[in-house]
N, C-alpha and C positions, 0 to 999 in steps of 0.2 A: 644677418641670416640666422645668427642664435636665439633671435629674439622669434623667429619665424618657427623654430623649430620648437619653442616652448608654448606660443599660441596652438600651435598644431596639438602636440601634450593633452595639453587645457581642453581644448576643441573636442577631441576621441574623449576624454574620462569623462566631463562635462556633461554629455550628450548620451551617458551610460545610467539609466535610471535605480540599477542594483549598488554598483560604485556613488553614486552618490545620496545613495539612502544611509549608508555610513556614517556619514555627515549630516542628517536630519535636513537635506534637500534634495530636490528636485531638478532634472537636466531644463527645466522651466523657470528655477529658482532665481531670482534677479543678480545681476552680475554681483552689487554691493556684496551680497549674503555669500555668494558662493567666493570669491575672493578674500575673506576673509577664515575659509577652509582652505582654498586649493590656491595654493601661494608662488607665483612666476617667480621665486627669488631664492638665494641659499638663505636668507635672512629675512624672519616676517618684521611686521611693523612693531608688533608688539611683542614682547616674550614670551615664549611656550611655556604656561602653565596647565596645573590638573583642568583650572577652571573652561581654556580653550582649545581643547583636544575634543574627536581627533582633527586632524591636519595635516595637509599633505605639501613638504618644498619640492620644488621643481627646477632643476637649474643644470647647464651646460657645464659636462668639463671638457679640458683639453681634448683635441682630437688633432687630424692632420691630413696634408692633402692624400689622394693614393699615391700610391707610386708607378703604378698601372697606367691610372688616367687622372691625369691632373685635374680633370673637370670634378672630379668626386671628391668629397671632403667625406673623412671617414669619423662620425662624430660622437660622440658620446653626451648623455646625460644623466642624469643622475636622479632620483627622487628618495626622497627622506620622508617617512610615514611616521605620524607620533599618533598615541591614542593610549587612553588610560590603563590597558593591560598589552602585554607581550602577544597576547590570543589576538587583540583587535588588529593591533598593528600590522600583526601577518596575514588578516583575515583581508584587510584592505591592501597589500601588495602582494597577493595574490589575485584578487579581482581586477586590480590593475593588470598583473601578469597576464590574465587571462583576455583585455584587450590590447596590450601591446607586444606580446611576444610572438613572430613570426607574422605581424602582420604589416602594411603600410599606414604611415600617418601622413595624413593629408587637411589642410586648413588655406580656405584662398588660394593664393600661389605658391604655396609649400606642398612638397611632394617628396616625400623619402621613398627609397628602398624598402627592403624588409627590415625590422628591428628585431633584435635579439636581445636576451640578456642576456649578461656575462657574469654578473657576481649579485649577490644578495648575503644578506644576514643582520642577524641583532645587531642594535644602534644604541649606544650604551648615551642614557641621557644626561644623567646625573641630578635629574627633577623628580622630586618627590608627585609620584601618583601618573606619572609619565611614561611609556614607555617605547621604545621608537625602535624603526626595521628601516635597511637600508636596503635601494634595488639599481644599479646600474646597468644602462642598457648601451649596447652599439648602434648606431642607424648611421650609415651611408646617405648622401644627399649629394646633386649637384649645386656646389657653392657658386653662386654668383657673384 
């Protein structure tokens, strides 16, 4: 189901043609080219250098079931924005911000609650020419 919730992610920012002008693509842009900007993983393939910024990870943390209703998994995930200045990075999780907070993500058979965020701030890289923001969000979802 984690893997459902990061297709969903992909899906909403994907299909945003201002978020992914960022990236010098297109919500038409072919899967190869935009995968290797908008990244399903805490870890891309290659390493984050000046030359392949920016880029954005996308990945599940810990969450848990409710306690309310067991049917609900109370979930979190996490995204990690790099881009060659501190301006960029926050320029693209905020345009993020601005399609996922308070709203529902939905891809196929995945279908969350409302998503919030709960923390953001600088993402200290330690790469030259790099600079990266971090945005955690909460989303509710019934876990199957």
């Amino acid at each position: 189901m984690s893997q459902a919730l990061i297709d969903g992610l992909y899906s909403v920012l994907k299909r945003d043609e201002a978020f992914m002008a960022f990236f010098g693509l297109t919500p038409t842009s072919l899967p190869k080219d935009a995968s290797l900007r908008l990244i399903k993983s805490k870890e891309p393939d290659q390493a984050i250098t000046s030359k392949n910024v920016p880029q954005i990870l996308m990945y599940v943390v810990p969450g848990r079931f409710s306690i309310r209703n067991h049917l609900v998994f109370q979930g979190k995930f996490r995204l990690d924005f790099y881009a060659p200045t501190a301006a960029d990075a926050r320029n693209i999780a905020q345009c993020a911000f601005e399609l996922l907070h308070d709203k529902y993500i939905s891809h196929e058979s995945f279908k969350s609650f409302k998503c919030h965020l709960v923390f953001d701030d600088d993402l200290t890289t330690g790469i030259t020419g790099v600079k990266g923001y971090l945005a955690i969000y909460d989303v509710d979802f019934v876990r199957r």
